[in-house]
N, CA, C and O of each residue as an XYZ file, in Angstrom:
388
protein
N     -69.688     69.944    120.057
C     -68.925     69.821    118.832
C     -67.725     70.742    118.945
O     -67.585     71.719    119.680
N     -66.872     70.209    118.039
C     -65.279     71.344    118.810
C     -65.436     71.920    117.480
O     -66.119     71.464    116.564
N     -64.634     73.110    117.483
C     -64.499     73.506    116.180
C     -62.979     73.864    116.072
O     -62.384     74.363    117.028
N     -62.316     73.568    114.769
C     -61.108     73.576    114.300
C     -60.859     74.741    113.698
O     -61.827     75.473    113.493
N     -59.504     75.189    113.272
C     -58.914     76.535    112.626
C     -59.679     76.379    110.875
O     -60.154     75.314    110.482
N     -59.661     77.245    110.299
C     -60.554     77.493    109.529
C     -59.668     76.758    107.979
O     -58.441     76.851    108.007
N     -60.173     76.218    106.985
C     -59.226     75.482    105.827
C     -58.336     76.018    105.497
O     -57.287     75.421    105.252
N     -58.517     77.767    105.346
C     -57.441     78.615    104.550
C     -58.038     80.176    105.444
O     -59.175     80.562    105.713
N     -56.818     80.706    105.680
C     -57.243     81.810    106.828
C     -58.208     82.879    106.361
O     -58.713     83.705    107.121
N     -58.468     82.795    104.835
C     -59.313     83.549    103.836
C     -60.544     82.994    103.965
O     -61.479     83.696    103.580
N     -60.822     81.805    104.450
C     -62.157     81.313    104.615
C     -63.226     82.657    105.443
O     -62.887     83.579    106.185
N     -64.438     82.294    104.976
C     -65.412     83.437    105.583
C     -66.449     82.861    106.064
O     -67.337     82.852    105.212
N     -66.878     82.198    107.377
C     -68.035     81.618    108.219
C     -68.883     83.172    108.349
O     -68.396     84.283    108.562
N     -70.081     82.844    108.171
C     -71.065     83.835    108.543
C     -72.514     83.479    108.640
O     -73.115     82.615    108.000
N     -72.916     84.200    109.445
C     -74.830     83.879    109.768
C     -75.394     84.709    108.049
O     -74.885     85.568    107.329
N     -76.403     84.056    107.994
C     -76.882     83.970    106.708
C     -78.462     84.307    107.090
O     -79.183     83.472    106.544
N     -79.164     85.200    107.802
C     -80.820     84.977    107.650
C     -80.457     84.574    108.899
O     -79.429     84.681    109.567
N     -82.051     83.848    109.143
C     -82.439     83.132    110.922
C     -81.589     82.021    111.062
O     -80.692     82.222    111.880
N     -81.579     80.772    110.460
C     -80.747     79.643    110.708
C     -80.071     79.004    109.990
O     -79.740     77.820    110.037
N     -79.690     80.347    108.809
C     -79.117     80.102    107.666
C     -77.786     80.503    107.980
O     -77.671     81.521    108.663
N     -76.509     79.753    107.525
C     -74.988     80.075    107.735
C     -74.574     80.065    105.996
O     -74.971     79.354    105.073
N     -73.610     81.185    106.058
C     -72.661     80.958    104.704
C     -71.457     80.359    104.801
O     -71.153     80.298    105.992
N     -70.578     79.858    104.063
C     -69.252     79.890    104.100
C     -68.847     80.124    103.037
O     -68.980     79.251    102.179
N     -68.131     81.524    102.656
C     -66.824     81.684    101.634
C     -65.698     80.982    101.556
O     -64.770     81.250    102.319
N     -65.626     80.245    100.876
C     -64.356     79.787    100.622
C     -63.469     79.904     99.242
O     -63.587     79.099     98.318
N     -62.667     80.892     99.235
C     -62.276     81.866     98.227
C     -61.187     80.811     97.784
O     -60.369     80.382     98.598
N     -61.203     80.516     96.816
C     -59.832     79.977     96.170
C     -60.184     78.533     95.750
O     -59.908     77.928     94.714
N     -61.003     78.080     97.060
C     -61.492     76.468     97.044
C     -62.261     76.466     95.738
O     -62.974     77.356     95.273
N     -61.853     74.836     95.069
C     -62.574     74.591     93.750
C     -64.279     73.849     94.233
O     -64.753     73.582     95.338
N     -64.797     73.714     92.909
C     -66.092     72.985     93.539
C     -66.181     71.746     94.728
O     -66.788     71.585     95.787
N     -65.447     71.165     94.106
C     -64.854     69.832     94.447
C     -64.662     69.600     96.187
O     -65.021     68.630     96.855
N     -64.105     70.606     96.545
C     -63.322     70.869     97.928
C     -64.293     71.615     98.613
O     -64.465     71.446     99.820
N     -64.914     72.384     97.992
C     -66.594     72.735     98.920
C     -67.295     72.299     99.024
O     -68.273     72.659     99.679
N     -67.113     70.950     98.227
C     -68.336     69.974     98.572
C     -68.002     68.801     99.436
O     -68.828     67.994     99.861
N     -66.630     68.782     99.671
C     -66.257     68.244    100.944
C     -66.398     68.983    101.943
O     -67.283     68.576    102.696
N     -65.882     69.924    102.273
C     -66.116     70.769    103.343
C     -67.444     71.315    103.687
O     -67.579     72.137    104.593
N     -68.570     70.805    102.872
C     -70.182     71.090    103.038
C     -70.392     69.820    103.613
O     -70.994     69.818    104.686
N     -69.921     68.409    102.998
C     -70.199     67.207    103.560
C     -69.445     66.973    104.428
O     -69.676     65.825    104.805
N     -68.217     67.645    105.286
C     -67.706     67.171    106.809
C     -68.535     68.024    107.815
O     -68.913     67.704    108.942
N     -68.798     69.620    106.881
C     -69.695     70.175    108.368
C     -70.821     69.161    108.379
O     -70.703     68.651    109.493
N     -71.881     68.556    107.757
C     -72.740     68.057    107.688
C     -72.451     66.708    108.742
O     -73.004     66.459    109.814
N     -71.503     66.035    108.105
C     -71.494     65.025    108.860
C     -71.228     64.778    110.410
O     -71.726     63.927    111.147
N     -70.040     66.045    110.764
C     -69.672     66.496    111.989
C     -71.133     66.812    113.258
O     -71.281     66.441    114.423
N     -72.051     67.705    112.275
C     -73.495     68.230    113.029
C     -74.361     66.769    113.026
O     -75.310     66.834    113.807
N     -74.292     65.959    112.590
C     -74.713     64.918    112.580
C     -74.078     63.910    113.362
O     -74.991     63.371    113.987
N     -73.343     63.543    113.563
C     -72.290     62.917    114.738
C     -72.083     63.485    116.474
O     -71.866     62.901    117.536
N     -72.204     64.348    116.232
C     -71.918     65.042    117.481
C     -73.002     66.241    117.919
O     -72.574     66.869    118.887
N     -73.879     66.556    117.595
C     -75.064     67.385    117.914
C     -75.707     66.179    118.951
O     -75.594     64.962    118.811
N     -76.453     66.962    120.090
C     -77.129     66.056    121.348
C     -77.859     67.346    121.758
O     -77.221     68.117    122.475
N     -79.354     67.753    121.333
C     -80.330     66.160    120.819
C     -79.691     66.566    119.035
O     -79.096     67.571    118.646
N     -80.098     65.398    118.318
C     -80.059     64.858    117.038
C     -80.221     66.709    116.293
O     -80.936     67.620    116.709
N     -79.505     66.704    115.411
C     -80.078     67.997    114.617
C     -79.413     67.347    112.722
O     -78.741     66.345    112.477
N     -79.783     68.062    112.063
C     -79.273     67.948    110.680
C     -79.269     69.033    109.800
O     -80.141     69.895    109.908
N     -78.303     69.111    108.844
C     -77.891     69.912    108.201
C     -77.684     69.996    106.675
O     -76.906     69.286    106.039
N     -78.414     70.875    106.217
C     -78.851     70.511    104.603
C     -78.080     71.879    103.705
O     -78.271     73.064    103.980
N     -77.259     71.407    102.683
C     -76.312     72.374    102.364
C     -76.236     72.746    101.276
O     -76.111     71.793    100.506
N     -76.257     74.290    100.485
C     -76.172     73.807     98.770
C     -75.350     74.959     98.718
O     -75.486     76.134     99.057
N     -74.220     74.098     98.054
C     -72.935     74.872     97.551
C     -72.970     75.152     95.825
O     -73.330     74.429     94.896
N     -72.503     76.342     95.865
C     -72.207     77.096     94.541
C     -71.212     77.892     94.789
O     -71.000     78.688     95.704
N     -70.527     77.530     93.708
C     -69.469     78.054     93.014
C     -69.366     78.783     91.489
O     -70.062     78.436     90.534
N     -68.187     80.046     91.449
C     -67.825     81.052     90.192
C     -66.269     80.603     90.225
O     -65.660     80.214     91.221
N     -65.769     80.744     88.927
C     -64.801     81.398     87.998
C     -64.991     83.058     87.799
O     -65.929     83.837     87.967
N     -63.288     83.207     87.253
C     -62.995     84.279     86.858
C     -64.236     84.858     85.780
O     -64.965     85.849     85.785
N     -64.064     83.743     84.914
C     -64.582     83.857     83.629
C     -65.869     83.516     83.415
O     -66.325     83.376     82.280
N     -66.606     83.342     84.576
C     -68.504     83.123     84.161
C     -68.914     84.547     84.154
O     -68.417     85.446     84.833
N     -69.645     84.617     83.512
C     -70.378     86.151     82.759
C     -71.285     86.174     83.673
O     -71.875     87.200     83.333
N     -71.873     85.771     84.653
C     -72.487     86.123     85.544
C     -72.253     86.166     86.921
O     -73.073     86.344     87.821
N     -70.664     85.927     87.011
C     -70.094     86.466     88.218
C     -70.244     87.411     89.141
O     -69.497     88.385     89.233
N     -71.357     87.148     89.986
C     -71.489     88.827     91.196
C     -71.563     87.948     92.674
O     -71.976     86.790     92.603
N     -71.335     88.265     93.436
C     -71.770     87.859     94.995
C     -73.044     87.502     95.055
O     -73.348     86.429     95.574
N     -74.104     88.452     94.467
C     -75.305     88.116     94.588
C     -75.980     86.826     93.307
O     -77.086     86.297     93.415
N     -75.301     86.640     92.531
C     -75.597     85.350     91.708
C     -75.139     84.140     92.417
O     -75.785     83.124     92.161
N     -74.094     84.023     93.313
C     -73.346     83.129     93.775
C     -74.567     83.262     95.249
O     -75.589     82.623     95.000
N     -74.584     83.681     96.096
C     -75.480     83.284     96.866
C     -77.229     83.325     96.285
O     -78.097     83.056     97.115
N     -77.575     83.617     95.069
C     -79.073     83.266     94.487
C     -78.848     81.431     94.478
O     -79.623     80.658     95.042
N     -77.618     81.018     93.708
C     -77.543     79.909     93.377
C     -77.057     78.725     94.444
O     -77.227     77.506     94.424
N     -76.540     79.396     95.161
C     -76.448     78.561     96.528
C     -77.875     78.594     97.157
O     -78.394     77.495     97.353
N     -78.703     79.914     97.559
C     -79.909     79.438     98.291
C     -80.772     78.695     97.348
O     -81.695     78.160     97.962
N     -80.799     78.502     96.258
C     -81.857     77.154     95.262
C     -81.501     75.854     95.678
O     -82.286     74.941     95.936
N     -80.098     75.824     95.733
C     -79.761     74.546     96.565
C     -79.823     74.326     97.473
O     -80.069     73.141     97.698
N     -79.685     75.098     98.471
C     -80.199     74.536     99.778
C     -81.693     74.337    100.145
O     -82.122     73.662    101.081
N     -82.400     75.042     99.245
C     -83.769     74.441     99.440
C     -84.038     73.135     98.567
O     -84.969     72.344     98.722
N     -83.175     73.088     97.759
C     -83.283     71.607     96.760
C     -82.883     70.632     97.936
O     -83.494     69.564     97.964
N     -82.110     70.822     98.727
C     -81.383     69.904     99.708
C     -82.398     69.631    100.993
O     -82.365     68.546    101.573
N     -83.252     70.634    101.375
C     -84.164     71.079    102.349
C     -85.550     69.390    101.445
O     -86.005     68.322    101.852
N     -85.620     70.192    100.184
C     -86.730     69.609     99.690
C     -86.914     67.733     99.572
O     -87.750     66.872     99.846
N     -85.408     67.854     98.929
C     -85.293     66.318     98.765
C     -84.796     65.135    100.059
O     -84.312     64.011     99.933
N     -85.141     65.912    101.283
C     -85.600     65.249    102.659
C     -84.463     65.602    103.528
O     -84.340     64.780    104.435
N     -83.632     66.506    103.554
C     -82.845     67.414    104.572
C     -81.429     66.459    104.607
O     -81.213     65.424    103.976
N     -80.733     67.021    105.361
C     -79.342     66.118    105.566
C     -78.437     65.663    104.602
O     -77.851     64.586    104.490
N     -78.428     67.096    103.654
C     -77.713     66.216    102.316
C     -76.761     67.659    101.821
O     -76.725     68.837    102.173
N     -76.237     67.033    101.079
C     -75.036     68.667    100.464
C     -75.885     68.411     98.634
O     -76.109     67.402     97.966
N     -76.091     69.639     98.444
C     -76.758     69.858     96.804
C     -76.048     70.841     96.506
O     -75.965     71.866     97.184
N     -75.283     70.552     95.133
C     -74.361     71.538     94.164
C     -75.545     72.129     93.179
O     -76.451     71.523     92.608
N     -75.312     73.099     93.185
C     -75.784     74.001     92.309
C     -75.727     73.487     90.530
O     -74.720     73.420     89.825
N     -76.992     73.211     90.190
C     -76.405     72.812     88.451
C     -77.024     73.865     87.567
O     -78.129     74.393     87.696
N     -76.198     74.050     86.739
C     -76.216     75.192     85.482
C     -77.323     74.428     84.823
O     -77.798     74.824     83.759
């Protein structure tokens, strides 16, 4: 799989746990992380040899949510990725309030 320059040079790829990855993407709206959750997905799925898959749950903050911390934003991303894990792997799951 090749890998390309990053969306916005502020982007933040990182190992997350054993085979867990994060990505920050600071500025990006929900909308646009959930594309960029569904091209890595689809990319690891296309081009991985042997077969692998990739199950993703994106969450996103505002300025203005009252529970804005780093650590609320990745609590609510890892619920989704096990929602994504749960409901049979290979899928992008947004975080719902």
């Amino acid at each position: 799989m090749r890998c390309t320059k990053p969306r916005n040079p502020d982007d933040i790829p990182a190992r997350w746990g054993g085979e867990e990855l994060a990505v920050y993407l600071p500025g990006a709206g929900l909308c646009e992380a959930v594309r960029v959750a569904e091209r890595i997905r689809g990319k690891v799925e296309r081009y991985s040899s042997p077969s692998v898959t990739v199950s993703c749950g994106v969450a996103s903050w505002s300025q203005d949510d009252p529970h804005k911390s780093v650590d609320h934003l990745f609590q609510q991303a890892d619920r989704s990725l096990y929602a994504a894990k749960q409901q049979g792997k290979n899928r992008v799951i947004v975080f719902q309030r």
